[in-house]
C-alpha positions, -999 to +999 in steps of 0.1 A: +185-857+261+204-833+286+233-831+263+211-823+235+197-794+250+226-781+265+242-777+229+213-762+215+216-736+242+249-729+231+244-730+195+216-705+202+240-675+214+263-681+186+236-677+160+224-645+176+257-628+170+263-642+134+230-624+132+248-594+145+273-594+125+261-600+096+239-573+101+271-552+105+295-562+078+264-567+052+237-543+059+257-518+072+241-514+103+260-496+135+239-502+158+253-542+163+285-531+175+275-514+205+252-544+210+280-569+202+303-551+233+279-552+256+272-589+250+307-593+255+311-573+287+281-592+300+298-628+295+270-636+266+303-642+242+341-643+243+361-617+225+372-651+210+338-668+195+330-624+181+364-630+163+351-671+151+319-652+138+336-629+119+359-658+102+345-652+069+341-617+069+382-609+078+389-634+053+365-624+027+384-614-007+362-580-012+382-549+008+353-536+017+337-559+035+373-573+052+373-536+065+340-537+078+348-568+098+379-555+115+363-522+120+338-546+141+363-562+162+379-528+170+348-514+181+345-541+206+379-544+219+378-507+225+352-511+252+363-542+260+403-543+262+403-545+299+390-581+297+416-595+279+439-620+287+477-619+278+471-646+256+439-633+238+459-597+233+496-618+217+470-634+192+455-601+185+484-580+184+497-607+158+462-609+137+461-566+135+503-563+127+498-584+095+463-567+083+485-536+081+497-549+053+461-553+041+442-525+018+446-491+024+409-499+030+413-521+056+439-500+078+421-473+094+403-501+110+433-521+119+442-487+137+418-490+156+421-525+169+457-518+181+448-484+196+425-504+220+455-530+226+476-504+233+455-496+263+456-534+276+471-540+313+474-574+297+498-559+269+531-588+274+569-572+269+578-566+238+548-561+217+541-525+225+580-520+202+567-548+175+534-527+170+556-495+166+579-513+140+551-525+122+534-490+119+569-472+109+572-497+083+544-505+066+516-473+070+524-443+054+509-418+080+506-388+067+482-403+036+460-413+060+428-394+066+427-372+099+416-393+124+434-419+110+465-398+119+450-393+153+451-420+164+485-433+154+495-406+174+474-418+199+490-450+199+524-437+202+512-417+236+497-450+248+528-467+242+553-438+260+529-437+288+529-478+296+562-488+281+586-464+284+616-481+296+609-508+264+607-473+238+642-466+253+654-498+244+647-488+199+674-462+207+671-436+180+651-460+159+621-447+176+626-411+170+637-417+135+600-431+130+584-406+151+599-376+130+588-397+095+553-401+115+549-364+121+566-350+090+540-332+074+514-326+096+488-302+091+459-311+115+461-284+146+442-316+163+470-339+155+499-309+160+486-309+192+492-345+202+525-345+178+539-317+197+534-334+232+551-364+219+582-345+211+585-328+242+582-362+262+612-377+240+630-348+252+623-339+286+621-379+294+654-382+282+648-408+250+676-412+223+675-390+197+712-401+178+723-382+151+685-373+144+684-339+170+687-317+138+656-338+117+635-332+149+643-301+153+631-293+116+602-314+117+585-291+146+600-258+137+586-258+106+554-248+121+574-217+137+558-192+143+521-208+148+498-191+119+464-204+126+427-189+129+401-214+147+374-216+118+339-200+133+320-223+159+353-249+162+335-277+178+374-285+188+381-255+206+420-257+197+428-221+203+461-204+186+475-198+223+471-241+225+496-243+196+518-221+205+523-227+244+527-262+232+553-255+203+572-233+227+581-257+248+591-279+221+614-259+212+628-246+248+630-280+262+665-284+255+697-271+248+703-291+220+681-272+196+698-239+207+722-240+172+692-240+149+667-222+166+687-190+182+693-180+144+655-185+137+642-164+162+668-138+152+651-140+118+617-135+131+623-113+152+638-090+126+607-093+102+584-072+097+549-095+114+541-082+148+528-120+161+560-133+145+585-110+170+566-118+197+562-152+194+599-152+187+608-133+220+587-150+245+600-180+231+638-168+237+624-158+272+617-193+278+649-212+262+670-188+285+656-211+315+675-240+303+703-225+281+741-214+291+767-195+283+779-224+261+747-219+239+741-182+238+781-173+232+780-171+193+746-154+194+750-127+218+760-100+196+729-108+169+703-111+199+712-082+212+709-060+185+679-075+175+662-070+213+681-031+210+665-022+176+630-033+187+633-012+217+644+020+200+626+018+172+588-003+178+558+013+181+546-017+194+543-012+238+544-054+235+571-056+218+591-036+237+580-056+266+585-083+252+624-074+240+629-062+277+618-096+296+638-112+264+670-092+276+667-095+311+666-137+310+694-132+290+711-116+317+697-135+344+710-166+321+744-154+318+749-150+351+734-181+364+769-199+350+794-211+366+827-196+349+861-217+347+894-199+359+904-197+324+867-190+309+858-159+290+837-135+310+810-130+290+781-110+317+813-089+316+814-084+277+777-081+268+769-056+299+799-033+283+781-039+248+748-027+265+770+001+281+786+013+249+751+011+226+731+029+257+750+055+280+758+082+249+719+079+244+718+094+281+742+125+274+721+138+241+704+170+247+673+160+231+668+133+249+647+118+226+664+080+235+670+085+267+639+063+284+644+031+259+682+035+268+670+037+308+647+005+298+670-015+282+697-006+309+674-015+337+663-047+326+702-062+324+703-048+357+675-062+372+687-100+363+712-103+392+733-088+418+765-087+396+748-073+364+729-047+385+767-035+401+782-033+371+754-010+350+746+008+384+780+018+389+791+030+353+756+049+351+748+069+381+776+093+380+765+101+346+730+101+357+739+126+385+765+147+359+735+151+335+711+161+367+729+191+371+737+199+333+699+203+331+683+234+345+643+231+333+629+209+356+608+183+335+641+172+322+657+170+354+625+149+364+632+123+333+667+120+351+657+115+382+629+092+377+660+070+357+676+071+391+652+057+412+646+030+389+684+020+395+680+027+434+644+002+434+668-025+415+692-022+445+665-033+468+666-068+451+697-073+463+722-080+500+753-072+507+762-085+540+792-055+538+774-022+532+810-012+516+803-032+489+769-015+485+770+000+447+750+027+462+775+037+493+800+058+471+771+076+455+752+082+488+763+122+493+754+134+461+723+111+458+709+130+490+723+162+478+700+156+446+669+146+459+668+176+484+675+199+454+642+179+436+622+185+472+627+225+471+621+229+430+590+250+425+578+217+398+552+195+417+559+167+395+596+168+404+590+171+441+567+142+439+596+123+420+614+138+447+596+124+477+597+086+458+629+089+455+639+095+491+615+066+504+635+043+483+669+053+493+654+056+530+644+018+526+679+009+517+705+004+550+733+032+557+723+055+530+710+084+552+731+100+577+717+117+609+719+149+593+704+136+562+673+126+583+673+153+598+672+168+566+643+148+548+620+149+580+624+189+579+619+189+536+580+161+547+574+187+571+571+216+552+557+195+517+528+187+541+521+223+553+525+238+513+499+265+515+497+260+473+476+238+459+497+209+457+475+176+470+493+150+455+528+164+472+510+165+505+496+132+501+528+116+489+548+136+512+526+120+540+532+084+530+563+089+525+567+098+562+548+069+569+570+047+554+601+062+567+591+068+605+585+024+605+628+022+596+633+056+615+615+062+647+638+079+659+644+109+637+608+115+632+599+116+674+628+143+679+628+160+643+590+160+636+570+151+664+581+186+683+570+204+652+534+187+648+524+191+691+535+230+689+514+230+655+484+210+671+483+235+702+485+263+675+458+250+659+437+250+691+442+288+694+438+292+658+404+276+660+390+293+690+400+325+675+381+313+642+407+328+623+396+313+587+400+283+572+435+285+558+442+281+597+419+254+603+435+232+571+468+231+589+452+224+623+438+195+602+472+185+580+487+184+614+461+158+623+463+140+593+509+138+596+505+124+629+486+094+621+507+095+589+538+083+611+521+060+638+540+035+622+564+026+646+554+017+683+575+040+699+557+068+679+526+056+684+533+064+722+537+099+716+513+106+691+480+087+706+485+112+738+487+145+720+458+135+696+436+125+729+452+155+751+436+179+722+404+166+728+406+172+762+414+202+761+391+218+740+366+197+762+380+221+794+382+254+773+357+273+762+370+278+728+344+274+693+345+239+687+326+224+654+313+190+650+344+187+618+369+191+640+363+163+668+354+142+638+387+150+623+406+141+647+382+107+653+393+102+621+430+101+629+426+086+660+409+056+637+434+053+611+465+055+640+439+026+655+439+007+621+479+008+616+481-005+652+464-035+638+495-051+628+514-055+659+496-066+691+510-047+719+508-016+698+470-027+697+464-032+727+486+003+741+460+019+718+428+006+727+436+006+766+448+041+764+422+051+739+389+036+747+387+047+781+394+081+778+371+084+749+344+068+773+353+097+798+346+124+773+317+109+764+307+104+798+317+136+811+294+155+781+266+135+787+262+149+826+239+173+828+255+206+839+249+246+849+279+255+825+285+233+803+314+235+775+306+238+735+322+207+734+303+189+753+271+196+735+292+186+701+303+155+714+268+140+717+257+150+677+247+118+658+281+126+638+307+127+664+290+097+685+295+077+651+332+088+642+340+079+682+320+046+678+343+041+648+377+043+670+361+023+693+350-007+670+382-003+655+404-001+684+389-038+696+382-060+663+418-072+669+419-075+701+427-113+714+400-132+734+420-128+771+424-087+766+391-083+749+376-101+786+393-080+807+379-049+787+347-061+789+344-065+827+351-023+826+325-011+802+299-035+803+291-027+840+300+010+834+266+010+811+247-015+835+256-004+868+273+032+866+309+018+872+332+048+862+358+031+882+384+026+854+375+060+836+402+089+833+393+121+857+364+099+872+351+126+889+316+132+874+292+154+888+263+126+886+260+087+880+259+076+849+228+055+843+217+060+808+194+022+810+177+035+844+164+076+842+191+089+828+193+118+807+186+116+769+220+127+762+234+096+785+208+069+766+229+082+734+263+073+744+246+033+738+260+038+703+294+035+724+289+007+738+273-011+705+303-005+685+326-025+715+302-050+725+298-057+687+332-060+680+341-083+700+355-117+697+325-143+695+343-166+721+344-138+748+323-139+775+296-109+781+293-106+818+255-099+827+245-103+794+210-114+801+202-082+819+222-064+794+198-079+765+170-070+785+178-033+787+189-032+751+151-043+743+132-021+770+152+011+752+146-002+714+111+002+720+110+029+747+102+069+742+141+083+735+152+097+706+154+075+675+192+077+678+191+060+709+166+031+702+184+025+669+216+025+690+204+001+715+183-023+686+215-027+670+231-037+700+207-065+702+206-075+670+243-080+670+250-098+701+218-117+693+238-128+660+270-142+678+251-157+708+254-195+706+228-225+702+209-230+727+182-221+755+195-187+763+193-178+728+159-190+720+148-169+755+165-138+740+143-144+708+110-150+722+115-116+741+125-099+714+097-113+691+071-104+716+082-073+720+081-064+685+045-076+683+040-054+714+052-024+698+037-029+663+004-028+682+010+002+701+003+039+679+031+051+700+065+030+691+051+014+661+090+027+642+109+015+670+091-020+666+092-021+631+131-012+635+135-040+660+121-064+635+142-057+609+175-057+624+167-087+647+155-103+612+187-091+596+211-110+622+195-142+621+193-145+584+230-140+582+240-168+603+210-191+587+186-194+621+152-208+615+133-181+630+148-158+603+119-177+575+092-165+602+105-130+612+109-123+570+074-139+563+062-113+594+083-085+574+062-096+541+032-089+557+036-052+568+041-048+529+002-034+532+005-016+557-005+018+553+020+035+576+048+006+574+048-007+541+071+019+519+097+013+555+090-027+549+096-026+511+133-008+514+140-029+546+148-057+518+177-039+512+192-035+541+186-069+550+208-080+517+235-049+528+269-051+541+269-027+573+299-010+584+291-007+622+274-041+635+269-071+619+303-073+597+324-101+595+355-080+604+335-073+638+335-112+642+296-118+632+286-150+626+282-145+584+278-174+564+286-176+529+260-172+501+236-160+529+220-136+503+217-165+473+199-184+499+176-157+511+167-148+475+158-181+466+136-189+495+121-156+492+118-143+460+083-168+449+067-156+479+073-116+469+064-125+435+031-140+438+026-111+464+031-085+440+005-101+413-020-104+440-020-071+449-050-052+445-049-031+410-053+002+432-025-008+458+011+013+448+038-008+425+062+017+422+090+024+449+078+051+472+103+076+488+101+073+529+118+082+557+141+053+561+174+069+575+168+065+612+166+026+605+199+020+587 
């Protein structure tokens, strides 16, 4: 009785998939398949009892329905191939090789089948090259339908991928079938896979016999890639695909260089745009992996091909193209490595470039003169020995016709073909300057470029001025006199009276540049010049003699942070810049708030340059800060007499240019010298410590937290930008009392200057102060003194101001609070007096700042910040603004916002 019902449950699965198949093969259903696999992947059936159940239907004499049975199988042995045994797949592999001898019907399915055995890890040794065989010799390919094709090819990458070393062993047998595969092929879908496959038997180094020639032909056919994606390509095949994908087909290997060097040639030479530059970049490429051995017979052909597009295209790609195309060639010719006896041939084509190009340069029309200078310049640029050779031959004639021409835009043409030789040079050593190219030239190169720097043309001074950076920049070229020379020609390009900007500009860069490989020349030629100018300028200005005076005072500014380049320069020019604000500060003179921002301004951008090397840093900012403190200090004492200066240096302008040298003078500083500035200024604000100040003598402490003057409570924009840009891991000593006083003045009675000053002091050591209890005590005082303040009449702005800033530096950095403070900030939204203020705070809150708050002042930003703000925000302003009564305003009101930001 057991046994009995043990056999009907198995007799029961089996009849459930003869159901399933025959719902398959006869009714056409496709749905049974899927089911079918998932049995099988399940363990309901064997890959063995779906092929018993399909007995009849693989042996049935009608095509049709034969097809329909393998196409069954290979449905579920593509899902299913991994659960194979060895023996299962030998069985299979045997079953599918001899149903491709079946009806054409029958194969596509068969395809199929062996595409999913291909993928087996059970696959034995041997079979992958028996399936191969088969398909070579009994399935004609290419009358296949598409995806029929596709999956041959598919087959074939299976095969290459998981038995490589067995592929080898067909020898050419297997490229021989490949190319009668391929031969033919239309589908871009199919090309794609085709062209792969070729590139593998190459650059994997598989046999290709006597057949290099037949492959060759059966992808370059396709050469150059015509093909337009139809509209909406649910394939997304793109021309670029088949062309990247051809190319390096046909640059893989040396090999093809015999048949395809005379194609490109061909194309190249036609009249189709795409085709020349398909046919160029793909000479770019093949020079990668070609020799002299390859190119020999072609140089002359390829180079008159590349020369005639140059002269003659109207195409700016082309001629790109034709250069990079000419400059691998170069590079490619003298990458190899010459035998004794070996024909030079770099020598030979260089002189063929020389002899097409240099009589181009001597025609007084000059009408080919730049494609000659292109074409000369590209050979030159390949390598050391190809840019020595050109160089050499060229320059003196360069130089000749220089001073043949006497109007000054062609001597401009000239010289800007110069420099491109001399910026070529730069690629290059020589460990003997002797056998610099440039070192025979170097007297009457200088002697030229001085000429260009004196011609009444701007644009050839400003060729001029590149041109002596460059030879500057290259080692032995300029003599002491020379220097001495090109410093005096900067000087006087800086001070040009005419309108000439760009030469000023470029004349200041350039001494920028220089002064970093010349220190030197530029403290004893230039530096001299500059002081006697700056103290000029000081006379100049307290005269008020006009302001063709005053621009050189500030050109003088502007040259000497031009050349802080250089340390040692750096230690001449900080002093004079901070002596001439002394000394205005001890004269009586007419000083405006444009010139102490001016030279702010100089003093920042010296600071900035400093950036780069430490000690130079620090020198600045130890030298720097504190006597900018002292000025500051000194102007905010009240006094019987005191100097124009004084009263300038404590306008909201000139507190923010010096809060600018300040901030910038200690981003960079490192956490040990940041600490021991801060134990100096901290308690200078604090406790009155003048201590470390410059000419500490003051007439009266300075106590701008305490009583002190108005003018004292400004300088806390001073302290702000140091304390805010200062390294997060450094230590603020006293900082509870220092947060304290921050908050008494953002709410107190000065001058919205100085509240601002001292809120965004807060705010941003508030946003670098770590987790913990201290920060959650500075947050409760500052959230109950906002509340404090927004109910007083009296500091109801200050409050408001508070709110906002302390709101903005704890949404940067993600703090919990910042959902409450912005919900608080929502509500003043109807306020009658604060709501216009509340509406455009939103925008400052999303802002970058440049004073506090930035990540290059160390701020604790996190990324996305505004995405997240927006998005926990945005509902909640929303539903606000449709609750709103009908009467209340919708549209942006103007308001006075500027004392907050």
């Amino acid at each position: 009785m057991a046994a009995a019902t043990g056999l009907e449950e198995a007799v029961a699965p089996m009849g459930a998939l003869c159901g399933l198949v025959q719902d398959f093969v006869m009714g056409q259903q496709e749905g049974p398949a899927d089911q079918v696999a998932a049995d099988v992947k399940s363990g309901g059936y064997t890959v063995l009892q779906v092929v018993e159940a399909l007995g009849s239907s693989l042996e049935n004499a009608e095509p049709r329905t034969r097809a329909r049975g393998a196409q069954l199988l290979s449905q579920v042995l593509l899902q299913c191939h991994s659960l194979l045994s060895e023996k299962e797949v030998v069985h299979l592999i045997l079953f599918y090789e001899n149903r491709l001898k079946d009806h054409h019907l029958v194969v596509p399915s068969v395809l199929q089948g062996l595409r999913a055995l291909s993928m087996s890890v059970a696959l034995p040794p041997g079979l992958a090259v028996s399936v191969l065989k088969a398909i070579f010799q009994e399935v004609h390919v290419q009358s296949l339908l598409q995806v029929d094709r596709h999956t041959v090819f598919s087959i074939i990458t299976n095969f290459m991928r998981s038995r490589e070393e067995e592929l080898k062993g067909l020898g050419a047998d297997f490229t021989f079938g490949f190319i009668q595969v391929m031969d033919g092929e239309k589908d871009p879908r199919n090309l794609l896979l085709a062209f792969r496959i070729v590139h593998d038997l190459i650059s994997k180094d598989y046999s290709l016999g006597p057949f290099v020639e037949e492959l060759f032909e059966v992808t370059s056919c396709y050469f150059p890639i015509d093909f337009t994606p139809p509209p909406n390509d649910p394939y997304g095949i793109q021309r670029e695909d088949l062309i990247l994908s051809l190319r390096a087909v046909l640059a893989s290997t040396p090999r093809f260089a015999e048949f395809l060097l005379p194609l490109l040639i061909e194309k190249v030479d036609s009249e189709i745009l795409s085709a020349k530059l398909d046919s160029l970049q793909t000479l770019n490429a093949c020079c990668a992996v070609y020799g002299q051995k390859e190119l020999k017979d072609f140089l002359p052909s390829l180079w008159a091909s590349i020369r005639r597009e140059v002269f003659q295209t109207a195409s700016e790609r082309v001629e790109a193209e034709g250069l990079a195309a000419l400059h691998s060639l170069t590079a490619c010719l003298s990458c190899s490595v010459l035998r004794a006896d070996a024909e030079d041939l770099l020598g030979s084509f260089l002189s063929n470039i020389l002899q097409d190009c240099r009589h181009h340069l001597c025609e007084p029309d000059m009408k080919l003169v730049w494609p000659s200078a292109k074409l000369l310049q590209a050979a030159a640029g390949a390598s050391a020995r190809a840019c020595e050779h050109l160089t050499s031959n060229v320059l003196p004639l360069l130089l000749e016709q220089f001073h043949k021409h006497s109007q000054s835009n062609q001597r401009r043409t000239i010289l800007e073909m110069i420099l491109g030789f001399l910026k070529l040079q730069q690629k290059w050593s020589y460990e003997d300057r002797d056998e610099r190219p440039l070192s025979s030239f170097k007297d009457q190169l200088c002697s030229l470029v001085f000429m260009a720097l004196t011609d009444p043309s701007t644009q050839l001074q400003l060729v001029g001025i590149r041109t002596l950076t460059v030879l500057g920049a290259q080692p032995g070229l300029l003599s002491a006199e020379d220097l001495e020379l090109a410093v005096g020609h900067l000087y006087r390009l800086t001070f040009l009276e005419e309108d000439s900007q760009s030469c000023r500009v470029a004349a200041l860069e350039a001494s920028g540049t220089l002064a970093t490989l010349y220190p030197g020349a530029f403290s004893r030629h230039l530096l001299p010049k500059l002081a006697e100018e700056l103290h000029k300028g000081e006379s100049d200005v307290a005269r008020a003699d006009g302001p063709t005076k005053c621009s050189r005072h500030f050109r003088c500014l502007q040259a000497l942070s031009a050349v802080s380049t250089h340390p040692s320069i750096v230690k001449e020019t900080l002093p004079l810049l901070l002596q001439h604000l002394c000394q205005a500060n001890k004269g009586n003179m007419v000083t405006e708030s444009s010139e102490v921002v001016a030279v702010c301004q100089s003093l920042q951008q010296v600071a900035e340059k400093c950036q780069q090397d430490p000690e130079s840093y620090w020198y600045f900012h130890k030298t720097a800060v504190p006597c900018l403190f002292a000025l500051a200090v000194q102007a905010s004492m009240p006094e019987k007499e005191s100097s124009v200066l004084r009263k300038v240096l404590l306008e909201d302008e000139v507190l923010a240019a010096l809060a600018s040298v300040i901030g910038t003078a200690t981003t960079h500083l490192s956490p040990e010298l940041a600490a021991q500035s801060v134990t100096c200024i901290v308690p200078l604000f604090l406790d009155g410590n003048t201590s470390f100040l410059p000419e500490n003598s003051f007439p009266d402490q300075f106590q701008p937290f305490q009583d002190g003057s108005s003018g004292q409570r400004r300088l806390v924009a001073l302290l702000t930008a140091f304390v805010c840009s200062l390294p997060r891991n450094v230590e603020i000593p006293q900082l509870n009392r220092l947060m304290r006083e921050l908050l008494k003045q953002s709410c107190g009675h000065s001058c919205p200057f100085s509240s601002t000053a001292a809120t965004k002091c807060f705010a941003g050591l508030l946003n670098k102060q770590p987790p913990g209890q201290q920060l959650e005590e500075f947050l409760q005082l500052a959230v109950g003194t906002v509340e404090a303040g927004l109910a007083s009449e009296s500091s109801r702005d200050q409050a408001f101001t508070l709110l906002l800033w302390v709101t903005k530096a704890l949404v940067l950095r993600y703090h919990p609070l910042s959902a409450c403070l912005t919900t608080r900030l929502m509500g003043l939204l109807s306020d009658p007096e604060l709501g216009c203020a509340a509406a455009d705070g939103f925008s400052l809150l999303m802002s970058d700042c440049t004073d506090v708050l930035t990540r290059a002042g160390h701020a604790d930003v996190r990324i996305m910040f505004r995405q997240r703000f927006f998005t926990d925000n945005v509902p909640a302003l929303v539903q606000g603004f449709h609750a709103a009564p009908q009467g209340f305003p919708r549209e942006p009101q103007t308001c006075c916002f500027g004392k907050i930001s």
